[in-house]
N, C-alpha and C positions, 0 to 999 in steps of 0.2 A: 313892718314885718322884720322880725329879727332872725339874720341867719346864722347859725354854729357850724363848725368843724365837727365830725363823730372822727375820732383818730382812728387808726391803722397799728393792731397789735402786733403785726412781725417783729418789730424791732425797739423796743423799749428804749434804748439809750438813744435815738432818734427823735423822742418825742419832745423835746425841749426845744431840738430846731422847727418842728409843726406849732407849737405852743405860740412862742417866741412870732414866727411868723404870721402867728392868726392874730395874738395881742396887737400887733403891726398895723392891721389890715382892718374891711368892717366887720370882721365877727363878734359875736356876741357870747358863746361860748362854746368851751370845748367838752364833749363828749367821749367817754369809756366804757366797753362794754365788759362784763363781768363773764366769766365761767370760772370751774374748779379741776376739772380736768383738761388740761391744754395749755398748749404755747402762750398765754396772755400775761401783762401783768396787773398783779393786782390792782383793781381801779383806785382804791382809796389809798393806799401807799404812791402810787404813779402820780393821783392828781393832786398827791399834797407836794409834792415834787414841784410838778407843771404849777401850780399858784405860785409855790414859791419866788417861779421864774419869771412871773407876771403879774402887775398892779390892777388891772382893772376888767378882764374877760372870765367869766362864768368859770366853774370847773363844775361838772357833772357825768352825775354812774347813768347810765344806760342800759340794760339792767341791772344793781347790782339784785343779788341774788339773796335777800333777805335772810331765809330758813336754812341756809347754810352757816347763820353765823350766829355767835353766844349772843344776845339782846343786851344785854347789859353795856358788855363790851362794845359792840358796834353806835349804840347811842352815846356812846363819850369818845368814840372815832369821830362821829360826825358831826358833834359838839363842837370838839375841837379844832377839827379842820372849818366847820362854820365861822367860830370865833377868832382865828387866827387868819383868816382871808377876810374880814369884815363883813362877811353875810354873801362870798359869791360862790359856797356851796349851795346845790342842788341836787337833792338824793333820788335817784329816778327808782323806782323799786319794782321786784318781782318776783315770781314763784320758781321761776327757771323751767327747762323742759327735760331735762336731761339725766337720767336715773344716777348715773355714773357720776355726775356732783355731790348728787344726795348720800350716797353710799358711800364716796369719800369723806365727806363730812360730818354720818353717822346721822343721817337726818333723814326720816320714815316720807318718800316722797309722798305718798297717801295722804299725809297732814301738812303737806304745805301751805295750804291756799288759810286753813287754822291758824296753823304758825303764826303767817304774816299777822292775821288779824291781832293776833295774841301779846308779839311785838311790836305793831305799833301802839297800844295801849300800852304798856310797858312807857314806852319811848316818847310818848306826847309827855307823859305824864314826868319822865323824867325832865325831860327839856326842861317841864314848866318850873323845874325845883322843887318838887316833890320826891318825897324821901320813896324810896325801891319798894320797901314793905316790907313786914315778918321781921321787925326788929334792926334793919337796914337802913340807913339814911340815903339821903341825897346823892348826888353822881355827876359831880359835876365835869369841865366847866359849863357856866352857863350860853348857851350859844349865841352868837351875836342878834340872831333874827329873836324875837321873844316866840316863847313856845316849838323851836325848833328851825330847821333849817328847810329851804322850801320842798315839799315831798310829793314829785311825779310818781303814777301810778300806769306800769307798761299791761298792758294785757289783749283779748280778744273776745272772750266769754265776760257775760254780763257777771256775773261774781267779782270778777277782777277789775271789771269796768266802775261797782260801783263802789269799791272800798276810794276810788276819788273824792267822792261825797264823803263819804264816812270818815278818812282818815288826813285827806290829800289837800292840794293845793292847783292839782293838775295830770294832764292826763297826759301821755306819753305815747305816740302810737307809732307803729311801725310796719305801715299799709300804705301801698299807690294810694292817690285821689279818687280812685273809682268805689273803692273798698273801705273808705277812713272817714269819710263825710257819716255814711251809718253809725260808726263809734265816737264821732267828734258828739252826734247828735245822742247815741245813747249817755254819754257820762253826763251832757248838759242835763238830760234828763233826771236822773239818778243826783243830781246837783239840787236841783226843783225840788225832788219828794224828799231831800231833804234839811231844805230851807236854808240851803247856805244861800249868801248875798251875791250879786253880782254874778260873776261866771266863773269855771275853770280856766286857769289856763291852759290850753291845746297846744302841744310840741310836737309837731310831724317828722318822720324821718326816714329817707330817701337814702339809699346805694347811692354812689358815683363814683367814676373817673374819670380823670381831663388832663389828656397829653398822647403823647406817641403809644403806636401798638403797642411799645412793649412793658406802657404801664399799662396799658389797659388792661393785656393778658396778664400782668402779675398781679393785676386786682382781681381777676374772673378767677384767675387759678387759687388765691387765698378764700376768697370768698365759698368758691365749691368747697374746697376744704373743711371751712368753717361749718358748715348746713348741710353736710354728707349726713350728721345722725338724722337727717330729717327725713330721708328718702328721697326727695325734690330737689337736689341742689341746682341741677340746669335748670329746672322753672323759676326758684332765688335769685340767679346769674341771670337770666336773659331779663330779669326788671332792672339793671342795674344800669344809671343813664351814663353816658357818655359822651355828650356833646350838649356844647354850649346852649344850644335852642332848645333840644331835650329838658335841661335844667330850668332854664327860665322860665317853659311852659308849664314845667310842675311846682314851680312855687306859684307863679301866679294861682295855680289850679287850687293849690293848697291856703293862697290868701282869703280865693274867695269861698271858701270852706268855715273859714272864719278862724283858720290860723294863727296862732298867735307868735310861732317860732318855726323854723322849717330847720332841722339838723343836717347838716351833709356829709352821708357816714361813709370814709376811706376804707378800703381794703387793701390798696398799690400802697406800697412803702415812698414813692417820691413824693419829698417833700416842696418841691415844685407848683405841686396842685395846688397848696394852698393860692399863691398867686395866682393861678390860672381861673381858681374859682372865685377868686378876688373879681377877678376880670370881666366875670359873668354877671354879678350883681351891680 
């Protein structure tokens, strides 16, 4: 079982000392989440930073937010950053929930869940070295992994669940154990009817904080923050574990799920917990 870091957006010049500290430790990779309107920063600018600063731990978007970006463009982002970290990019993808992205972005939220599909055609296709089309060539660099860099697929709705099959390499989920075994099992599914080999791979991903009250309150308090557009932010907050046993019992949970990665997503800005969740595993 491999487990990640998901980093803590408050404070971007901070994440090098999180990076730095997980590369140290057993983590496997570090994780960023994407929005358009908010305090965060950009994932793929940030995590080509964070590689820079480290030899051998993952970097990966959680969600980035696909249909808010020009296709062309963002396939020689991730090219890039694949081929210049030697394949430990991991493009987690999604449709986003949040209107206020889309409008910033000028991107009709009604056609996102199109979009995506439409960009990743585009985007396999580039990878492979194949010319753009309508008199357009190639885009490159060519990415270190062949055919592209590995692409998680976040969602809840079978739509979204089965563009893994269709497009992906793995599925992304961001549900307790009670709620995520259903989705582990429908992508597997959606896998089957479409004759890929072997299985996806399953990345779970879990809230936490681990230290003094007064990280935990600076986690609960960013967190409600974060998932206020949701209407539910204390039902969000009250999943988020915090204690040693807490954690250990949801990976296990998540192993025999048939887990293939458990992410441990920060909201408290101390960079402390890295160690501490060192501790736990």
């Amino acid at each position: 079982m491999n487990i990640g870091i998901g980093l803590p957006i408050g404070d971007p010049a901070a994440l090098l000392t999180w990076a730095r500290s997980a590369e140290a430790g057993p983590f496997s990779t570090l994780g960023l989440l994407d929005r358009l309107v908010h305090d965060n920063p950009e994932p793929l600018v940030a995590l080509a930073v964070l590689a820079g600063a480290t030899s051998r731990i993952r970097v990966q978007t959680e969600v980035l937010l696909a249909p808010l970006r020009d296709t062309a463009l963002l396939a020689k982002q991730a090219a890039t950053l694949d081929r210049m970290t030697g394949g430990r990019l991991v493009l987690g993808l999604g449709i986003g929930g949040r209107d206020d992205d889309h409008r910033a972005a000028g991107v009709d939220p009604r056609t996102r869940g199109r979009r995506l599909d439409e960009q990743m055609a585009v985007m396999r296709r580039l990878w492979s070295g194949e010319p753009y089309g309508d008199g357009v060539g190639p885009i490159g660099p060519a990415p270190a992994r062949p055919g592209g860099p590995e692409v998680l697929f976040g969602g809840f709705r079978p739509a979204a669940i089965e563009r893994v099959a269709r497009w992906g390499d793995g599925f992304l989920a961001a549900a307790g154990p009670s709620w995520a075994g259903g989705l582990f099992d429908t992508a597997r599914g959606f896998w089957k009817e479409y004759g890929r080999e072997g299985e996806p791979r399953i990345v779970a991903q879990v809230n936490v904080a681990l230290g003094p009250d007064d990280v935990v309150h600076d986690a609960r308090t960013r967190m409600h923050a974060y998932y206020t557009f949701t209407g539910m932010p204390d039902r969000m907050v009250a999943g988020m574990l915090t204690t040693p046993t807490g954690i250990r019992e949801t990976i296990t949970r998540f192993a025999d799920l048939g887990a293939d990665e458990v992410m441990l997503y920060c909201y408290g800005l101390d960079p402390a917990q890295v160690d501490r969740l060192a501790d736990v595993l």
